[in-house]
C-alpha positions as CSV (number, residue, x, y, z in Angstrom):
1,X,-13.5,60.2,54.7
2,X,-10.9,62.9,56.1
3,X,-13.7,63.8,58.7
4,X,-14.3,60.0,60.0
5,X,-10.2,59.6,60.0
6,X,-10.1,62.6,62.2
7,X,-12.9,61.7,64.8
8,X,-11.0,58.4,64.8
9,X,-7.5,60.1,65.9
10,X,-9.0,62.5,68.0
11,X,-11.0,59.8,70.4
12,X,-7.7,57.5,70.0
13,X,-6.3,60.7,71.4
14,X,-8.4,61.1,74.2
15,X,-7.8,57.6,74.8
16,X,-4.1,57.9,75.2
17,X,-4.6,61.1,77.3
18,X,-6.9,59.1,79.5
19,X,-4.5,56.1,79.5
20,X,-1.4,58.8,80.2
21,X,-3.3,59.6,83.0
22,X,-4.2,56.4,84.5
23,X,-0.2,55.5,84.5
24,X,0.9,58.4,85.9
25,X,-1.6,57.4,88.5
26,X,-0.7,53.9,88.7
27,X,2.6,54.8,88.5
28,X,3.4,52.1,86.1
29,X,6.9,51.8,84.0
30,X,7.3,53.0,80.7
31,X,7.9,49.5,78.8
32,X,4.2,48.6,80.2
33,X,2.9,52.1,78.7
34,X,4.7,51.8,75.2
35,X,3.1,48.3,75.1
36,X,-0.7,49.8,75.8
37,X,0.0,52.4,73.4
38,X,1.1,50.2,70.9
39,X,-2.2,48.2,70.9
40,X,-4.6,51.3,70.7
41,X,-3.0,52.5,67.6
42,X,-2.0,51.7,64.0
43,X,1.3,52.8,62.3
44,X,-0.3,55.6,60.3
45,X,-2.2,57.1,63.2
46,X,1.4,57.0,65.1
47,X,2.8,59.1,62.4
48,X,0.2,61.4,62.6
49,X,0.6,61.9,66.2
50,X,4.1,62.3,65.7
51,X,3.4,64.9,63.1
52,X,1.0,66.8,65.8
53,X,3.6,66.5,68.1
54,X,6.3,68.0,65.7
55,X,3.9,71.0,64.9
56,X,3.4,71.4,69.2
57,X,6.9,71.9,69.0
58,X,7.3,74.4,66.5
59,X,4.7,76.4,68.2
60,X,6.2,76.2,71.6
61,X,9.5,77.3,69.3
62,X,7.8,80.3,68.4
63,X,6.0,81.3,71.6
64,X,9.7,81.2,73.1
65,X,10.6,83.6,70.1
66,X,8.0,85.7,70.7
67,X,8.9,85.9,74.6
68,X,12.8,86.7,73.6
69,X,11.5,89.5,71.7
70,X,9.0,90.3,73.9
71,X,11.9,90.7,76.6
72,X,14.2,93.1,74.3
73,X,11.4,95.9,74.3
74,X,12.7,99.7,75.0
75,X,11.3,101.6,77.6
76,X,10.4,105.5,77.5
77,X,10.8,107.7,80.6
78,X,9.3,110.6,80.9
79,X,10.5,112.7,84.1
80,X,8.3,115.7,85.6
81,X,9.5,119.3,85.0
82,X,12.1,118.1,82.3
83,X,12.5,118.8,78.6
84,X,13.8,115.0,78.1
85,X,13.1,111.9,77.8
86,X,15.3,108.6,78.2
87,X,14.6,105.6,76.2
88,X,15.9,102.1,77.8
89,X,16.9,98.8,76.1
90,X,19.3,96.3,76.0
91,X,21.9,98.3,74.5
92,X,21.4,101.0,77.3
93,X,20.1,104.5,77.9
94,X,19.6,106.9,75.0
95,X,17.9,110.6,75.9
96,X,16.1,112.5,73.6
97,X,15.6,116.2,74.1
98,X,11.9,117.8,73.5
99,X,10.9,121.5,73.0
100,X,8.4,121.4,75.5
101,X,9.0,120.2,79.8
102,X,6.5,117.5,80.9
103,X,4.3,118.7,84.0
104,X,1.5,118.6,86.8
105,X,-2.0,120.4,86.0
106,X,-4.5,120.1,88.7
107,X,-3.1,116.7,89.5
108,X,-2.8,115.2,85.9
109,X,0.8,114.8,84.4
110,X,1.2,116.8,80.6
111,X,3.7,114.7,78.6
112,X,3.4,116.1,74.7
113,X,1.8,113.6,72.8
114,X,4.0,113.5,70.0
115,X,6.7,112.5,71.7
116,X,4.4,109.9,73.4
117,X,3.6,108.9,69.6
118,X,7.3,108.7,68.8
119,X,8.2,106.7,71.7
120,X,5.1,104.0,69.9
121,X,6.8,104.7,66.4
122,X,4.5,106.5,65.2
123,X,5.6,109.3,62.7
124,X,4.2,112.9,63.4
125,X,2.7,115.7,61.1
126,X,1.0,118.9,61.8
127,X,-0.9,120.9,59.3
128,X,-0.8,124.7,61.4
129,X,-3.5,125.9,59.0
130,X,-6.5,123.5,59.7
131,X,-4.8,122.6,63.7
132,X,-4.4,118.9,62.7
133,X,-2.0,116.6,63.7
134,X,-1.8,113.4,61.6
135,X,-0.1,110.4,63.4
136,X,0.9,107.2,61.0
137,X,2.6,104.3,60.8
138,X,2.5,101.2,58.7
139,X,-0.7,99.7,59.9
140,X,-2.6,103.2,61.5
141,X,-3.4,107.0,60.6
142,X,-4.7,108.9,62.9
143,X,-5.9,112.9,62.7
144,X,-6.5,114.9,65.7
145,X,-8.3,118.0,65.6
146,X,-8.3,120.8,67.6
C-alpha cells in the first residue's frame, strides 16, 4: 500500500514539475498556477509535499553548514630551506618550528612527513628499535617501515 501511495506522489510530482514548467513557459500568473495545482492533488498528498519540501530545506541548511565549515579550514605552509612551518586560519598565522629544514633533492621537495601528518592531525610515534613510525588518529593507524 505504502509502495502504490508513493508511485502515486511521485508521478503527481512529475506532473507538477511538468506543469511548473509549462507556466514558466507560458508565463502564466501565479493565481492560475495555485488553481492547476490545486486540482492535481488531494490535501494529504499536499502535506506530504510540503513535508518533502521541509526536509529539501533542511538539507540545503546543512550543505550551507558544511560550506561555512568548509570555508574556516587552516592552511599549512611549508617554505624551502626553512625549519618552520606557518599554519593559516581565521584567527591568523601561527608558526611552528621543526628539527629538520624542508628542501630540493634532484628536483623533488623533502618536507618531513611527520610534520605533514601533524598538519592532517594525525598523532606521530616512532619505535627506534624496529624503524617504525605509527601514524593515528580517531578513524586511521598507519605503520611505516623502513
Amino acid at each position: 500500500k505504502d509502495k502504490n501511495l508513493n508511485q502515486d506522489l511521485s508521478k503527481k510530482l512529475d506532473e507538477l514539475l511538468k506543469l511548473q514548467k509549462e507556466n514558466k513557459e507560458k508565463k502564466e500568473d501565479k493565481k492560475s498556477q495555485d488553481k492547476k495545482w490545486d486540482k492535481l492533488l488531494k490535501a494529504d498528498d499536499k502535506n506530504i509535499l510540503n513535508q518533502f519540501d521541509l526536509n529539501k530545506m533542511k538539507k540545503q541548511d546543512e550543505q550551507q553548514d558544511k560550506k561555512q565549515a568548509k570555508d574556516e579550514k587552516e592552511f599549512a605552509v611549508f617554505q624551502v630551506d626553512k625549519n618552520f612551518y606557518n599554519i593559516i586560519n581565521k584567527d591568523g598565522k601561527t608558526t611552528v618550528y621543526m628539527d629538520v629544514k624542508t628542501y630540493v633533492d634532484q628536483g623533488r621537495t623533502m618536507i618531513p612527513v611527520r610534520y605533514i601528518a601533524y598538519t592532517l592531525g594525525f598523532n606521530v610515534e616512532y619505535d627506534n628499535s624496529t624503524r617504525e613510525a605509527i601514524f593515528s588518529n580517531k578513524e586511521n593507524n598507519i605503520l611505516a617501515k623502513k
